[in-house]
PARO-44844 format. One line per 5 residues: number of its first residue (from 1); for each residue x, y, z of C-alpha. Coordinates in pm, whole numbers, plus 50000, padded with zeros to 5 digits. Layout:
% residues N
NUM) X/Y/Z  ...
END
This chain:
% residues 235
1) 09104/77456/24608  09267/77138/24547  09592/77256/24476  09511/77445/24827  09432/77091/25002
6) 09710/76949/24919  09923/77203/24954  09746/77229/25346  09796/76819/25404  10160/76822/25245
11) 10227/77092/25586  10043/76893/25808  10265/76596/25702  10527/76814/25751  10435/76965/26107
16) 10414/76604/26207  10703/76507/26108  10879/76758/26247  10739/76750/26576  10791/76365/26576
21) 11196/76421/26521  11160/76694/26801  11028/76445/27024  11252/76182/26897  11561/76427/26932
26) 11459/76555/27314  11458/76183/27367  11745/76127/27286  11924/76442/27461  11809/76274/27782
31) 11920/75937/27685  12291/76158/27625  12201/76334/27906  12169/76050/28173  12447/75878/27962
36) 12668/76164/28016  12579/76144/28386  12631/75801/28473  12959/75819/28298  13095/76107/28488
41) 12953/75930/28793  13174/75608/28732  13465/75806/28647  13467/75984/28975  13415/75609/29165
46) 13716/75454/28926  13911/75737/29053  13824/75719/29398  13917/75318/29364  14214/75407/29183
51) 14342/75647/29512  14230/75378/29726  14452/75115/29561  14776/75338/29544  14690/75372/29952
56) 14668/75009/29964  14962/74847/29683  15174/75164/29683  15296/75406/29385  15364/75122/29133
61) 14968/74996/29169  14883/74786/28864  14546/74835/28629  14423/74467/28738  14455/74652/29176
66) 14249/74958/29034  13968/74703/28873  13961/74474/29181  13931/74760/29396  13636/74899/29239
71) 13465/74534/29183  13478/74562/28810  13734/74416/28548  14024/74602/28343  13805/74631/28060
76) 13533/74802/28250  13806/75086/28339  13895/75065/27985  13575/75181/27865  13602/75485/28096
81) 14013/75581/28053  14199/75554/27757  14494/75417/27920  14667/75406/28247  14799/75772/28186
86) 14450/75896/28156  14337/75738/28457  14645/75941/28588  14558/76275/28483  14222/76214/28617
91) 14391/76125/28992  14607/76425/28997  14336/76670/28871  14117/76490/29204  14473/76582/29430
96) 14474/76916/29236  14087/76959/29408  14196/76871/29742  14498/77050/29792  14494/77429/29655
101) 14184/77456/29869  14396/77365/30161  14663/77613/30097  14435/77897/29992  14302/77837/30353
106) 14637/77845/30478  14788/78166/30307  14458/78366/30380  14474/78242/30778  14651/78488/30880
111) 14783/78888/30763  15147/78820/30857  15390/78738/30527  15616/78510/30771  15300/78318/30920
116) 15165/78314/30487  15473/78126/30461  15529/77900/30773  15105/77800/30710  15157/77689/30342
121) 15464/77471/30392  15289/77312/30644  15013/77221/30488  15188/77064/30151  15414/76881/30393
126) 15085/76769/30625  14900/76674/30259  15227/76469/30161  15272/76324/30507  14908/76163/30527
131) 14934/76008/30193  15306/75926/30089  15226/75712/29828  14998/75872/29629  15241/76159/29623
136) 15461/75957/29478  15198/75829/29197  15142/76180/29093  15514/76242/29083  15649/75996/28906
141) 15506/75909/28592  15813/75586/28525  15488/75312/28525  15297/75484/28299  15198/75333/27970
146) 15295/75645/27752  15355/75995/27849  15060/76158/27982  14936/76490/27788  15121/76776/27931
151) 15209/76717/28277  14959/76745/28574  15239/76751/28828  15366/77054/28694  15032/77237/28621
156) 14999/77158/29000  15318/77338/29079  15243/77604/28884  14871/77669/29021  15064/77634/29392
161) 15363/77889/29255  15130/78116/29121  14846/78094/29504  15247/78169/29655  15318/78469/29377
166) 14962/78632/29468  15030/78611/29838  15401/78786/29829  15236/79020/29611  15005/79135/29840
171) 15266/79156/30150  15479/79350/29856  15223/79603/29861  15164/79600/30202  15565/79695/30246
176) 15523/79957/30013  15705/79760/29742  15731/79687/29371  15529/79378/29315  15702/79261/29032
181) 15945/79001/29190  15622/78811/29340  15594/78561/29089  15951/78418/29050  15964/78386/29404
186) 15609/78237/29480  15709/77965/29212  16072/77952/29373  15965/77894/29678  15720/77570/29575
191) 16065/77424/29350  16206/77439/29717  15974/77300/29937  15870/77030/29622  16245/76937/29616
196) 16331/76931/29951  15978/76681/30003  16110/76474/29768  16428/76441/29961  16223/76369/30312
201) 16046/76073/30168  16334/75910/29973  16546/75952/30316  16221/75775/30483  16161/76098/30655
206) 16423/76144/30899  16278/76439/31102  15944/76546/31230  15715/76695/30975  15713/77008/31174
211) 16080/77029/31206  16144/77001/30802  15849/77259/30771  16026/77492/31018  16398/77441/30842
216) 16185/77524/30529  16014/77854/30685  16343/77967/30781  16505/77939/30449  16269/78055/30233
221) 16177/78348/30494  16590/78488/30514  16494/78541/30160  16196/78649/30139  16191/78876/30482
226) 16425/79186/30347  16173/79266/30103  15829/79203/30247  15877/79300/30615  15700/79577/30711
231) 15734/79756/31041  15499/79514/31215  15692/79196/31090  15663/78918/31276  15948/78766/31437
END
């Protein structure tokens, strides 16, 4: 019996214990948990003060702009971003968020291939247009620190190439046409438009927005127009 007694308080004990590093534990999950919060919270307003200074300074904004803009010091942004080029990533994931949205909306606006076409040009040039400068910040990477990890820039092009690839695709089958050509040409047609962007903004823009995205339409569709046109094409 007293072998049983002890054997019954040595659980007890046990169960105690146990439920005391439970609590302990679920304690500190929500500690984590509202840790984990808050910092994903400031992360999101460093960025936002971050694309806020690049409207303000321009393209080559320093880390000490980023800090005063959000009221805090460098080493407050530290604690949040490794370095400048993670800060970086960050901003051109946010422009990654903001524009494919855009130009889904635009491609799926209307059924005609040429209209696909004329829509999502626009809408890159319109997103470059209101912002100049923080196009250029997500472009050009020369004030960075160190290389960022991979390049966001280019996942961005490639996410836009392959929104372009699926659209031709489905005008391809519309046409009655192999499909397979879709996705060098969707990504094709973004190294154009990206290049010729580039160009506008170095030259300081030296035609209308709507004339470059016209030029652009035009190019790109006496390409694209003897293989996707259908007998309804537009003209």
């Amino acid at each position: 019996m007293k072998v049983e007694a002890v054997s019954e308080t040595q659980d007890k004990i046990a169960h105690a214990g146990e439920e005391r590093e439970s609590k302990a534990a679920g304690a500190r999950d929500r500690r984590d948990s509202r840790w984990d919060e808050h910092r994903r919270a400031r992360r999101t307003q460093l960025v936002d003060a971050a694309l806020a200074a690049v409207s303000k300074h321009g393209a080559g904004v320093g880390m000490e702009e980023i800090a005063a803009e959000a009221g805090t010091s460098k080493t407050v942004v530290y604690r949040h971003f490794a370095d400048r080029a993670d800060l970086y990533v960050a901003v051109c994931n946010r422009v990654a968020s903001q524009l494919l949205p855009k130009l889904r909306e635009a491609i799926e606006s209307t059924a005609h291939p040429r209209s696909m076409v004329a829509a999502a040009i626009d809408t890159y040039l319109a997103f470059i247009e209101a912002d100049p400068e923080l196009y250029r910040f997500v472009v050009h990477q020369h004030t960075l620190d160190r290389p960022a990890d991979g390049d966001p820039m280019q996942s961005l092009s490639d996410l836009v190439g392959e929104q372009a690839a699926a659209a031709i695709t489905v005008a391809l089958h519309q046409a009655g046409r192999d499909p397979g050509a879709a996705a060098p040409w969707g990504h094709g047609v973004v190294g154009l438009v990206r290049s010729a962007a580039d160009w506008w903004l170095r030259a300081g823009r030296p035609m209308l927005r709507s004339e470059l995205a016209a030029h652009l339409t035009d190019l790109a569709w006496a390409g694209l127009s003897g293989v996707v046109s259908t007998t309804q094409e537009e003209k």
